[in-house]
GUDOVEX-486662 format. One record per residue (C-alpha): residue in three letters; chain; residue number from 1; x, z, y. Coordinates in Angstrom, 2 decimals, always signed. Layout:
REM GUDOVEX-486662
ROSE  residuo  cadena  num        u        w        v
ROSE      ALA       A  NUM        X        Z        Y
...
***
This chain:
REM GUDOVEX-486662
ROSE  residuo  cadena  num        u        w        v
ROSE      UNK       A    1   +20.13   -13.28    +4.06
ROSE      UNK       A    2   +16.45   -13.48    +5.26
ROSE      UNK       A    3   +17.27   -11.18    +8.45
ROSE      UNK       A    4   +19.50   -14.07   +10.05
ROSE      UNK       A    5   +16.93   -16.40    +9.92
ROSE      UNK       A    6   +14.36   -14.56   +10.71
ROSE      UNK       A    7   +13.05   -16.25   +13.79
ROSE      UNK       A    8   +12.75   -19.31   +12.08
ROSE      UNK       A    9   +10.98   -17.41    +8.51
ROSE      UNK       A   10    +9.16   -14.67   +10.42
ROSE      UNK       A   11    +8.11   -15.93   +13.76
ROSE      UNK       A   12    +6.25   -12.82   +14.59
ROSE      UNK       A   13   +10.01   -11.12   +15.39
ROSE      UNK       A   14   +10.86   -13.98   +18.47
ROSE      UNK       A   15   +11.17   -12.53   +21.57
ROSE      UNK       A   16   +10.72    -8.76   +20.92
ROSE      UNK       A   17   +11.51    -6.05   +18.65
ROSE      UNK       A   18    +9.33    -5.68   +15.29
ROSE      UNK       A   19    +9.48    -2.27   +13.88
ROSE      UNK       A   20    +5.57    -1.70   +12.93
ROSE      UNK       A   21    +4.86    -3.03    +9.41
ROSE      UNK       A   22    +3.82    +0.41    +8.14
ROSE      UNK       A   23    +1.01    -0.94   +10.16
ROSE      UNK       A   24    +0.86    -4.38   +10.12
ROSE      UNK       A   25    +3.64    -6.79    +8.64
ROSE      UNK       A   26    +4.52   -10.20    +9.88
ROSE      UNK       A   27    +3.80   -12.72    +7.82
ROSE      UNK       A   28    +6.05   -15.96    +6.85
ROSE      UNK       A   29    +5.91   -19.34    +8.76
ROSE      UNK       A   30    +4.76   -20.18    +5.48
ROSE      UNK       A   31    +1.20   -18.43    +5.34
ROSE      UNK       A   32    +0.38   -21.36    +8.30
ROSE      UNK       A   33    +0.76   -23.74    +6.23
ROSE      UNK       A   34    -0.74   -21.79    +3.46
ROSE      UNK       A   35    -4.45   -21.35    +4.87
ROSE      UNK       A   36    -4.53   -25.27    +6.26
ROSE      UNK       A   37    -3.91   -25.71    +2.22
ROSE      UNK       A   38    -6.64   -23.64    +1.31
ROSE      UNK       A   39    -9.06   -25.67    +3.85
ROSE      UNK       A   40    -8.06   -28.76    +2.24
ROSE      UNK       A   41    -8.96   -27.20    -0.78
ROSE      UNK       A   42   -11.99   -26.27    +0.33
ROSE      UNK       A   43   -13.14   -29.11    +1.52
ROSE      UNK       A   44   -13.00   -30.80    -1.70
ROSE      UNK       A   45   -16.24   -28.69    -2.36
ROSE      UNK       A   46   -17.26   -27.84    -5.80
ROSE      UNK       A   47   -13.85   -29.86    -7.55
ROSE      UNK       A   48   -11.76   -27.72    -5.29
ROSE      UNK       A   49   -12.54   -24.34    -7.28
ROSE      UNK       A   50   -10.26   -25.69   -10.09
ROSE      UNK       A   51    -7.26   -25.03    -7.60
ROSE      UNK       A   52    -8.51   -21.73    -5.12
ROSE      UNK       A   53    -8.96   -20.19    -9.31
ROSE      UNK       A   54    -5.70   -21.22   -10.20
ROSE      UNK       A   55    -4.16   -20.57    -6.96
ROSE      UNK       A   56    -5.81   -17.20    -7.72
ROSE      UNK       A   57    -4.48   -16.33   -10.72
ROSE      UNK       A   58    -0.73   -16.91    -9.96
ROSE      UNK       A   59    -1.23   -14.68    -7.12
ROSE      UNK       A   60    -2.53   -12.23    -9.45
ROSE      UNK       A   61    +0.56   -12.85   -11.64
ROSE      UNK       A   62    +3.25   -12.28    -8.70
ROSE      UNK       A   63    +1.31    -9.31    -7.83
ROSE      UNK       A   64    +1.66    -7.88   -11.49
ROSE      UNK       A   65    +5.11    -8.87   -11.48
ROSE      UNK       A   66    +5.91    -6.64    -8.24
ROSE      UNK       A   67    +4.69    -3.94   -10.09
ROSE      UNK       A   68    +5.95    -4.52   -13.49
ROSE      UNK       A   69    +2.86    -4.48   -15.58
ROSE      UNK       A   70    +1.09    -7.12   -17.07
ROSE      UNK       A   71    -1.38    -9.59   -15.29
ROSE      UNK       A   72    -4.68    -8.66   -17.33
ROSE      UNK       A   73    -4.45    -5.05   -15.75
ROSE      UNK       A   74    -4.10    -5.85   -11.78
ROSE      UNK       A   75    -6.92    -7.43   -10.09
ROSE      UNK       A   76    -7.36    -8.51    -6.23
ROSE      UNK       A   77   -10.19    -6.40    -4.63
ROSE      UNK       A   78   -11.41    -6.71    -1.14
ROSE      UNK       A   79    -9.40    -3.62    -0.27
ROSE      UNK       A   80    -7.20    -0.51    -1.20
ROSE      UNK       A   81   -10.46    +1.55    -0.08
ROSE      UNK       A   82   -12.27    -0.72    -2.26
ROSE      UNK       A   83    -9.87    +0.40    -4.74
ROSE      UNK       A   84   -10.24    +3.98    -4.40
ROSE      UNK       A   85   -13.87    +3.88    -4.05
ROSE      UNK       A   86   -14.64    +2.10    -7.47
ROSE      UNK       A   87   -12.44    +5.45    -8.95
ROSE      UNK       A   88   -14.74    +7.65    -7.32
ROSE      UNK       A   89   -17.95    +5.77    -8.28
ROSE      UNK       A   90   -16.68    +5.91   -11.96
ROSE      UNK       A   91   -19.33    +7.38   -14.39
ROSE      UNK       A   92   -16.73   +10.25   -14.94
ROSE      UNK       A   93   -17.46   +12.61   -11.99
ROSE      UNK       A   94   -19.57   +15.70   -12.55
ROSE      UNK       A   95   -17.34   +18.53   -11.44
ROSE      UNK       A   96   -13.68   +19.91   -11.65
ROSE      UNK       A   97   -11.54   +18.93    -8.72
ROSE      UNK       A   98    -9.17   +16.61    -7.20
ROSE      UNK       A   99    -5.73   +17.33    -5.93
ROSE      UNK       A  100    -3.96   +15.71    -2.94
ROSE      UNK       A  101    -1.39   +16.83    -0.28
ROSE      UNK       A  102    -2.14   +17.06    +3.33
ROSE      UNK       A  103    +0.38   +13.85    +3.88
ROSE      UNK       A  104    -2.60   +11.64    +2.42
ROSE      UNK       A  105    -4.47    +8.45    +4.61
ROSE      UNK       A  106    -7.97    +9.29    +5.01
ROSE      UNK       A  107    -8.67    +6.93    +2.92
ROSE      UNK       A  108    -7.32    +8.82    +0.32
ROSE      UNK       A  109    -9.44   +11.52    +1.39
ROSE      UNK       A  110   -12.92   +10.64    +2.00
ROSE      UNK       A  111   -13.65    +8.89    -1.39
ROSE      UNK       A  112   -13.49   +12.55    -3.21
ROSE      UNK       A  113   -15.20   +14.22    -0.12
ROSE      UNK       A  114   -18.03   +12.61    -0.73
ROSE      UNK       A  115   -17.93   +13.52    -4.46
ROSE      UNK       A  116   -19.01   +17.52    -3.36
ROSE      UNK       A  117   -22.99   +16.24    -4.11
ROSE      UNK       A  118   -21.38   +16.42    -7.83
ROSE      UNK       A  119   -20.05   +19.32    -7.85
ROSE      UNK       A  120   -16.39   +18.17    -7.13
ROSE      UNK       A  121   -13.67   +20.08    -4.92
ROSE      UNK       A  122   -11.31   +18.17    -2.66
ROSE      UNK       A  123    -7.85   +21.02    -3.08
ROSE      UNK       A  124    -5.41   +19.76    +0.18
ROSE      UNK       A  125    -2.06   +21.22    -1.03
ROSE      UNK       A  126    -0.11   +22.04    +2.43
ROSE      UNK       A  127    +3.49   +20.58    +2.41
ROSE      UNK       A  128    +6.30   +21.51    +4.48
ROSE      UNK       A  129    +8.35   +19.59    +6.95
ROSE      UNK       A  130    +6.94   +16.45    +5.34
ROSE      UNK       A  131    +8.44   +17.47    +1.85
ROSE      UNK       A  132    +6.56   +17.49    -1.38
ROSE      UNK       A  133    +7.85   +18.72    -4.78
ROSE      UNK       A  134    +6.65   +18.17    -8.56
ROSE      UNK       A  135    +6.45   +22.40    -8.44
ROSE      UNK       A  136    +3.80   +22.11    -5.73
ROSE      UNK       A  137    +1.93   +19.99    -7.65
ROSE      UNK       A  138    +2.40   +21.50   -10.90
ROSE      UNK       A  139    +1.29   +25.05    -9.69
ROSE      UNK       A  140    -1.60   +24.25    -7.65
ROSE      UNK       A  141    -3.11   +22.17   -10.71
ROSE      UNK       A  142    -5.52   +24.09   -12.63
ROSE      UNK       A  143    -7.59   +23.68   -16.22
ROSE      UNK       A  144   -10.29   +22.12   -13.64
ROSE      UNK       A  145    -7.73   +19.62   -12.26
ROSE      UNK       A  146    -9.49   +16.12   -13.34
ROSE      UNK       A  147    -7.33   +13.91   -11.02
ROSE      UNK       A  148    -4.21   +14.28    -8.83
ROSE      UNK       A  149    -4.04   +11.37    -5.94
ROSE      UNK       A  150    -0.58   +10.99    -4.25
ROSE      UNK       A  151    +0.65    +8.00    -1.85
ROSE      UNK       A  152    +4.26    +7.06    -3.48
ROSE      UNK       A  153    +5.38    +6.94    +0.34
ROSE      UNK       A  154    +3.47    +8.68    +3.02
ROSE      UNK       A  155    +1.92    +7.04    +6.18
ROSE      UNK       A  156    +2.25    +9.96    +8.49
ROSE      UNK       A  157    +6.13   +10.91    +7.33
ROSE      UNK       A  158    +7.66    +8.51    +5.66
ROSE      UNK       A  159    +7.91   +11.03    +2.71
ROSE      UNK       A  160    +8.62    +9.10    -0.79
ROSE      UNK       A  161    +7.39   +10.78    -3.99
ROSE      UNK       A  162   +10.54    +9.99    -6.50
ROSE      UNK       A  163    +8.63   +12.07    -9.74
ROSE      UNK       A  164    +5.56    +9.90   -10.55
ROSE      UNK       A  165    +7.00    +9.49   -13.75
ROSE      UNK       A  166    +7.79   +13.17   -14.16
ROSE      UNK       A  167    +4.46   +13.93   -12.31
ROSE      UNK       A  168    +2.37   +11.68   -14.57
ROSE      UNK       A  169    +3.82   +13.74   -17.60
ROSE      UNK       A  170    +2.39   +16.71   -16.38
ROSE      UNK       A  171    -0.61   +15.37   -14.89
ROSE      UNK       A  172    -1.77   +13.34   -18.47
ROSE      UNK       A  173    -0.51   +16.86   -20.28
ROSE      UNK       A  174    -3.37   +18.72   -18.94
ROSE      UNK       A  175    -5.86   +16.40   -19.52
ROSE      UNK       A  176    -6.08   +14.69   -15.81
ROSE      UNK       A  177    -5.87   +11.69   -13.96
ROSE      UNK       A  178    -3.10   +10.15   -11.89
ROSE      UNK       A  179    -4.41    +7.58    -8.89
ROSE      UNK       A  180    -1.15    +6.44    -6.40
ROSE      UNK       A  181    -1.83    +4.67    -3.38
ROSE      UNK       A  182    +1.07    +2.59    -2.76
ROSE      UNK       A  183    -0.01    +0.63    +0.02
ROSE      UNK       A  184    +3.04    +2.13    +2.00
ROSE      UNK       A  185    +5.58    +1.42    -0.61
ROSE      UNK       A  186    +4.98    -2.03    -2.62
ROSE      UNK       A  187    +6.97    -4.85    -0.99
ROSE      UNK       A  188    +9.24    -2.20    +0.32
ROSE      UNK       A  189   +10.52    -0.01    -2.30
ROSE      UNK       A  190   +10.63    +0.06    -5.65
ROSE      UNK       A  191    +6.86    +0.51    -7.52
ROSE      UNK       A  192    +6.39    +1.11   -11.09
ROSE      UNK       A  193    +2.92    +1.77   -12.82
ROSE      UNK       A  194    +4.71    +3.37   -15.80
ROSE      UNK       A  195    +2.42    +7.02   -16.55
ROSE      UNK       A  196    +0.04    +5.56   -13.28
ROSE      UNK       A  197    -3.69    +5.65   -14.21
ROSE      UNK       A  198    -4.77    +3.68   -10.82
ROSE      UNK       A  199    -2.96    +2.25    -8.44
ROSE      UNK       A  200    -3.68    +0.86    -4.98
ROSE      UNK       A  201    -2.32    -1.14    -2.66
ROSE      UNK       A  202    -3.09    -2.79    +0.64
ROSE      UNK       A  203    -1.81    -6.14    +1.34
ROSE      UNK       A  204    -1.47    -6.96    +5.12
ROSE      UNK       A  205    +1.35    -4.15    +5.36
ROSE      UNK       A  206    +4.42    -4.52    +3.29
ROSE      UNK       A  207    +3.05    -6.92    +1.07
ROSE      UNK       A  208    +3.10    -9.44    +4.53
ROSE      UNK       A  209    -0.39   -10.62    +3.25
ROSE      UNK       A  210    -3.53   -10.92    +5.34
ROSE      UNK       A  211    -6.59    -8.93    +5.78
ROSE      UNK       A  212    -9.29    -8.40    +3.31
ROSE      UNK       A  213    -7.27    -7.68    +0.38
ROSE      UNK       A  214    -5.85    -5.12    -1.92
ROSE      UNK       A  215    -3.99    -5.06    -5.16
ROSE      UNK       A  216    -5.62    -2.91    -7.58
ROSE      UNK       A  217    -4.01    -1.72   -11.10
ROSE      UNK       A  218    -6.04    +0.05   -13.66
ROSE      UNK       A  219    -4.69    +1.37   -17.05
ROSE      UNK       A  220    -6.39    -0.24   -20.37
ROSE      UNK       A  221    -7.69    +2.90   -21.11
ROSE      UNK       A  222    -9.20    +3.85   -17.50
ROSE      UNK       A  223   -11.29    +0.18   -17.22
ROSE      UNK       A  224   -13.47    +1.05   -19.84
ROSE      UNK       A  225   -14.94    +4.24   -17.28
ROSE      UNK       A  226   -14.76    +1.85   -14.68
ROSE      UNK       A  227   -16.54    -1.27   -15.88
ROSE      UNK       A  228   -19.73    +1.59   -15.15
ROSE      UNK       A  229   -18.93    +1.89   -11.61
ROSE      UNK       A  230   -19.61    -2.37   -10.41
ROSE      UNK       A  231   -21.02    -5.32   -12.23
ROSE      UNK       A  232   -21.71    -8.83   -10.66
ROSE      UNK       A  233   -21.59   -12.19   -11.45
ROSE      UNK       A  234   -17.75   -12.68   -11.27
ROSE      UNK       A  235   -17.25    -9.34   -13.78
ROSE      UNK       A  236   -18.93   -10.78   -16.76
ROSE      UNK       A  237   -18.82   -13.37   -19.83
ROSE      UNK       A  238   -21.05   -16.05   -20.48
ROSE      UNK       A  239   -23.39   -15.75   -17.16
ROSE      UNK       A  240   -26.15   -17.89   -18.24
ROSE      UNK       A  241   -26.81   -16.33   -21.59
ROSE      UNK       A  242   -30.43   -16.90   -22.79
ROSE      UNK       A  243   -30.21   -12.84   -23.21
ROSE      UNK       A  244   -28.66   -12.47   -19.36
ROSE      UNK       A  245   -32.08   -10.78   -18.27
ROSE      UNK       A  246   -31.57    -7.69   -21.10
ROSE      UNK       A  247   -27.92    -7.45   -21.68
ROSE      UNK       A  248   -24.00    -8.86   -20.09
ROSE      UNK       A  249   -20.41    -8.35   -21.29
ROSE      UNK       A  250   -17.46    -7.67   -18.82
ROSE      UNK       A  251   -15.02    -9.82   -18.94
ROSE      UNK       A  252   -11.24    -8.35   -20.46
ROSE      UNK       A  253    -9.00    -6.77   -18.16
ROSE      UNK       A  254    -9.26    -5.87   -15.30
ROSE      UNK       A  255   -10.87    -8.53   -13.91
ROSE      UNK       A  256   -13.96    -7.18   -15.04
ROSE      UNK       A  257   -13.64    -4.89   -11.61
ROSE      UNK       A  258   -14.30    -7.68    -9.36
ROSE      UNK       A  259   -18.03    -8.00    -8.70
ROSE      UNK       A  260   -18.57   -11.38    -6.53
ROSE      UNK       A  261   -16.58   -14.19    -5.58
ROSE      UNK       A  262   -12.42   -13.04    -3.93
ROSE      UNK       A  263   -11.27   -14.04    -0.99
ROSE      UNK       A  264    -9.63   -17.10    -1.47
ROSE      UNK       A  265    -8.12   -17.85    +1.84
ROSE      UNK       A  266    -6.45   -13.56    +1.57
ROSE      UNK       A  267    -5.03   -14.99    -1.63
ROSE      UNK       A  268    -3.15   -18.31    -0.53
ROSE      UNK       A  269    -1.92   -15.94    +2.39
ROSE      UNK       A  270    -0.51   -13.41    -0.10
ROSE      UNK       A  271    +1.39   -15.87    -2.47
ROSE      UNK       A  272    +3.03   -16.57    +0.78
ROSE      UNK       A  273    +4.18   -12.69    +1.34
ROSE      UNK       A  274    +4.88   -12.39    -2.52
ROSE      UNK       A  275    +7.18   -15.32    -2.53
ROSE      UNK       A  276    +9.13   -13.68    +0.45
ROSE      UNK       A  277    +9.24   -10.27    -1.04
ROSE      UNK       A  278    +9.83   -11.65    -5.02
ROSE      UNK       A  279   +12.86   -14.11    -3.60
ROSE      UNK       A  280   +14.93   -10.98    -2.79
ROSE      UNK       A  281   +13.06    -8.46    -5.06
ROSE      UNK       A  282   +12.42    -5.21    -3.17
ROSE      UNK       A  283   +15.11    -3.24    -4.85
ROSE      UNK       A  284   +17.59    -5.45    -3.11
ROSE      UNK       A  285   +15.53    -5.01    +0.44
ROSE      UNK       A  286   +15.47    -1.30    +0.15
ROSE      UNK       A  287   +19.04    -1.08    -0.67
ROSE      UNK       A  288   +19.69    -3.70    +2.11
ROSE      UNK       A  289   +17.36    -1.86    +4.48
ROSE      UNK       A  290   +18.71    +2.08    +3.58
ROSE      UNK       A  291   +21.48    +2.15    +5.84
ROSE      UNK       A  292   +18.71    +1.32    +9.04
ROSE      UNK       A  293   +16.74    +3.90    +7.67
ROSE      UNK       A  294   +19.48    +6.70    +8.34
ROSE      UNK       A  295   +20.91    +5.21   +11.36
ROSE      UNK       A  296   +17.75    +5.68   +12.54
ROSE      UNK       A  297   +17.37    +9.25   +11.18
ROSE      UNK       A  298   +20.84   +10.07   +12.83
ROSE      UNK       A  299   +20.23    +8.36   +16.23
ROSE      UNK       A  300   +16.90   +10.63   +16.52
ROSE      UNK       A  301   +18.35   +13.49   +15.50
ROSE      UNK       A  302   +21.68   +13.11   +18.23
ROSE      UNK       A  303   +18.89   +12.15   +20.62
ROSE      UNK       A  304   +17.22   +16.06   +19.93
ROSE      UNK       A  305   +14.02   +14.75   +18.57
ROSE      UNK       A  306   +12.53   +16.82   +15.59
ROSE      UNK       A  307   +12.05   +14.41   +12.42
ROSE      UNK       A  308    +9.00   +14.59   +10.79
ROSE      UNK       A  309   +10.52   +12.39    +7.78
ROSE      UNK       A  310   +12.32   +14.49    +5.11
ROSE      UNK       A  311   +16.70   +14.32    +5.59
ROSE      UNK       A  312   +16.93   +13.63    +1.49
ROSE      UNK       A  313   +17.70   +10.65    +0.22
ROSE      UNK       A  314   +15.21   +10.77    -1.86
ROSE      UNK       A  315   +12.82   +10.89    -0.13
ROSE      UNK       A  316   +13.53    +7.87    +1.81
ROSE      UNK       A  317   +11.28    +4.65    +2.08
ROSE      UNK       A  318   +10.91    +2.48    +4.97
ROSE      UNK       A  319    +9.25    +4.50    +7.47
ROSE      UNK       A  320   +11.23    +7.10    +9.96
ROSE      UNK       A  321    +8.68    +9.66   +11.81
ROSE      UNK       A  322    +9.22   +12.23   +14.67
ROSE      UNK       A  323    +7.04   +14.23   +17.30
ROSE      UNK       A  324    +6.42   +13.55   +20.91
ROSE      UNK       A  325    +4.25   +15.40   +23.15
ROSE      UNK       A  326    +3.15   +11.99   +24.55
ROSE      UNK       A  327    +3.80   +10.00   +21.54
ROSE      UNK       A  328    +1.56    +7.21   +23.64
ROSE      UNK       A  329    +2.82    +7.02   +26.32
ROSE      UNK       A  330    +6.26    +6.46   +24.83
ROSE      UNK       A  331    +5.25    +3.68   +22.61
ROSE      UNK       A  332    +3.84    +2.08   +25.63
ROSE      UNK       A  333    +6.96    +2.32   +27.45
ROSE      UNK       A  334    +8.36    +0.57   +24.23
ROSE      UNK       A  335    +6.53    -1.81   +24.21
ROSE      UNK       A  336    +7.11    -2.55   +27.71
ROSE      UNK       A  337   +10.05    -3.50   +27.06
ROSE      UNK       A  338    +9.25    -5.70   +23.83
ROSE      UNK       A  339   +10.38    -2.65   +21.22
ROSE      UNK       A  340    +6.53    -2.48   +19.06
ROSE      UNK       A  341    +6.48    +0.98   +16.72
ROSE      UNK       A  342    +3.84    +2.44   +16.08
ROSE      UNK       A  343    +2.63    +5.97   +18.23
ROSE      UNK       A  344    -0.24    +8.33   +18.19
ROSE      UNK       A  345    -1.39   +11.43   +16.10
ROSE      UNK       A  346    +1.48   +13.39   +17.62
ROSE      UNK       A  347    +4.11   +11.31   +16.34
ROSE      UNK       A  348    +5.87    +7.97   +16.56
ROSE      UNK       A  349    +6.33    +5.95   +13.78
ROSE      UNK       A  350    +9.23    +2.85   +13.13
ROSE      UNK       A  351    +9.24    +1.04   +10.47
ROSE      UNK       A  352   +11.90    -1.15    +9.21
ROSE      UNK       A  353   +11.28    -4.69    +6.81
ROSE      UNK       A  354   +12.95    -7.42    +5.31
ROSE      UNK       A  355   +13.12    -9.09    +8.64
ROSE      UNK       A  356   +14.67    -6.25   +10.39
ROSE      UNK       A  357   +18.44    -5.65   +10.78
ROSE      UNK       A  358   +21.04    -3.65   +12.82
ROSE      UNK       A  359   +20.67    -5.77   +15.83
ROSE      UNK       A  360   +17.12    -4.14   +16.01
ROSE      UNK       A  361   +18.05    -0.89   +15.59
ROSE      UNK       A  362   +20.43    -1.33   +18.30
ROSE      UNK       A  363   +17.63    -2.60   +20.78
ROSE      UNK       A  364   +15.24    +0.34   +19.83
ROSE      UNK       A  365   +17.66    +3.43   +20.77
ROSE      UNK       A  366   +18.94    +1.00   +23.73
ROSE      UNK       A  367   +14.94    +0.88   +25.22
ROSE      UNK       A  368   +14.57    +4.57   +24.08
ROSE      UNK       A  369   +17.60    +5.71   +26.40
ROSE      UNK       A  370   +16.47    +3.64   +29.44
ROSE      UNK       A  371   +12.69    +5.28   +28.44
ROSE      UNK       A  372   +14.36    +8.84   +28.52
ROSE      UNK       A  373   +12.79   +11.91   +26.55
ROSE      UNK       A  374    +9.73   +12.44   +28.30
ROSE      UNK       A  375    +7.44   +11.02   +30.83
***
C-alpha cells in the first residue's frame, strides 16, 4: 500500500501531518528525478525536442486515460483558468446565460462575468448546507440557459456532484452546454467525461503535478467553436506553407487549442503524479480513502463543530469542511504543531490523499483537542 511507504514515496509527509492537497498535493520522490531528466533533455538543444514531444504526448495519454476518453480530445494548457477562459472567448457568446451554484471557485466565476459586455447573465443558484441536487439545476435552467458550469467536487465544501451523467441529459436536452471543473476531483475520485462538453482540471492539486498546468478535455463537436477562440504556431498544420501569410489549418483534436510552445518541464513533473495516481487507479484510492473521510466527519461532529460538507455518501470526495469563527487562527495553531489543513474564508478545510492514512487522522483530532475549540 502506498500509505506505508509514504515517507520514502512522498517525502513532503516526513515530519508533520499532510492534510492540504485540496490546495496543494505533494508530489513523488520521483518528480526530482523527473525535472533533472528534463534538463538533460534540454540541454541536448534542438535534438532534445524529439524526447520533451514524446515525453509530451504520453503524458497527454495518461491524462486521457484518467479520464476515460481518448487522447486526441485532452490537451495540456497552461492552466484550468486557461481552460475556462478559451470557453468563454469561444465565437459562441452573444447572449442567453450561464448557470452555476454559489459552491463554484472564482475561477469558475469570473470568465462568464466578464461576458455581461455581450449581453450574457451570470444566474448563482443558492445551495443549502453545501448540498446541490439535479432539481435545482433542472428548475432554475431556462430556454436562455446556453451553458451550465458545475465543479464535480466543490472547493469550499467538499460537496461531490454524483448526476453529471443525469445532469448532462438534461442540460444537452435543452439545447445547452455542460463545462465541469474537476480540478478538485481527478486523481481523487472517480472522473468520467461521458455527456461532459468541457472539462477542466488543475494539475498541482490531486493530480500531484506541478505548477503551470491544466488538463483540458473538449468534446469533438465543441473544438470546432473553439479553434475561433486561439491560434498560434503550435495549433496549426504545415507552418511554413507558401500560403501561411493568407490562410492556416488547425491541427485535429484538440491539440489545435494549444497556441505556443507547453511547458515541458510541468509535463515530466505530471507523468510523475499520473504514474502514482494510475498504479492504484483512483477508484481504489477513494474507496481506500472513504473510511478517513467519515471518521473525520464523525470526529467533527462529536467534537460540536457544524460541517459544512454534506453527511451523504454521495456526496463524498476527499475534502471534509466546517466553520470556525477564527478559522486562522486555528490552522495556525495546527500547524504549530506540524498538522497543515487548510483555513480561511470562515472555514477549515482537510483534505485527505493517497498518502494519507488513519495514523493521520489520529494526529489531527489529537492536535485539535490539545488546540481546544476556540482561541
Amino acid at each position: 500500500m502506498i500509505d506505508e511507504q509514504k515517507a520514502s514515496r512522498f517525502p513532503g509527509t516526513e515530519g508533520r501531518t499532510y492534510l492540504d492537497t485540496a490546495a496543494e498535493g505533494l508530489p513523488p520522490a520521483s518528480m526530482v528525478d523527473a525535472l533533472q531528466e528534463y534538463a538533460r533533455d534540454k540541454n541536448l538543444g534542438t535534438p532534445g525536442r524529439v524526447r520533451l514531444h514524446e515525453v509530451e504526448r504520453g503524458v497527454t495519454a495518461s491524462a486521457a486515460r484518467l479520464l476515460g476518453a481518448p487522447a486526441e480530445d485532452v490537451v495540456l494548457l497552461p492552466n484550468a483558468s486557461e481552460g475556462l477562459n478559451l470557453l468563454a472567448n469561444s465565437p459562441q457568446w452573444s447572449g442567453g446565460e450561464v448557470l452555476i451554484s454559489d459552491l463554484e471557485f472564482p475561477s469558475n466565476v469570473a470568465p462568464w462575468l466578464r461576458l455581461r459586455g455581450q449581453g450574457v447573465s451570470l444566474k448563482v443558484m443558492p445551495t443549502r448546507h453545501g448540498t446541490v441536487t439535479l432539481d435545482d439545476y433542472l428548475s432554475r435552467m431556462t430556454s436562455a440557459t446556453r451553458l451550465v458550469s458545475v465543479s464535480q467536487v466543490s472547493y469550499k465544501s467538499g460537496t461531490q456532484i454524483s448526476f453529471l451523467r443525469e445532469l448532462s441529459e438534461e442540460v444537452h436536452g435543452r439545447g445547452a452546454l455542460l463545462c465541469v471543473d474537476a480540478t478538485q476531483a481527478l486523481g481523487r475520485v472517480p472522473v468520467s467525461v461521458e455527456g461532459v462538453d468541457f472539462l477542466v482540471a488543475s494539475t498541482y492539486k490531486w493530480l500531484l503535478g506541478s505548477h503551470g498546468l491544466g488538463v483540458v478535455y473538449a468534446s469533438p463537436a465543441l473544438r470546432e467553436e473553439l479553434r475561433g477562440s486561439t491560434a498560434g504556431w503550435y495549433s496549426i498544420q504545415d507552418l511554413f506553407s507558401p500560403h501561411r501569410f493568407e490562410a492556416f489549418s488547425h491541427k485535429d483534436g484538440a491539440a489545435a487549442l494549444m497556441a505556443g510552445m507547453p511547458n515541458f518541464p510541468g509535463i515530466y513533473a505530471l507523468r510523475e503524479g499520473l504514474n502514482a495516481i494510475l498504479a492504484e487507479g483512483p477508484e481504489r484510492i477513494d474507496e481506500r480513502l472513504r473510511p478517513l473521510v467519515r471518521e473525520l466527519r464523525a470526529g467533527l461532529a462529536e467534537r460540536g463543530f457544524e460541517l459544512l460538507t454534506p453527511a451523504g455518501e454521495e456526496f463524498a470526495s476527499g475534502i471534509v469542511a466546517f466553520t470556525h469563527h477564527k478559522p486562522e487562527w486555528l490552522g495556525a495553531e495546527l500547524a504549530r504543531q506540524n498538522v497543515i489543513v487548510w483555513a480561511g474564508d470562515g472555514r477549515v478545510r482537510v483534505s485527505v490523499h493517497l498518502y494519507n492514512n488513519a495514523a493521520d487522522i489520529g494526529s489531527f483530532f489529537a492536535a485539535l483537542d490539545r488546540v481546544g475549540k476556540s482561541s
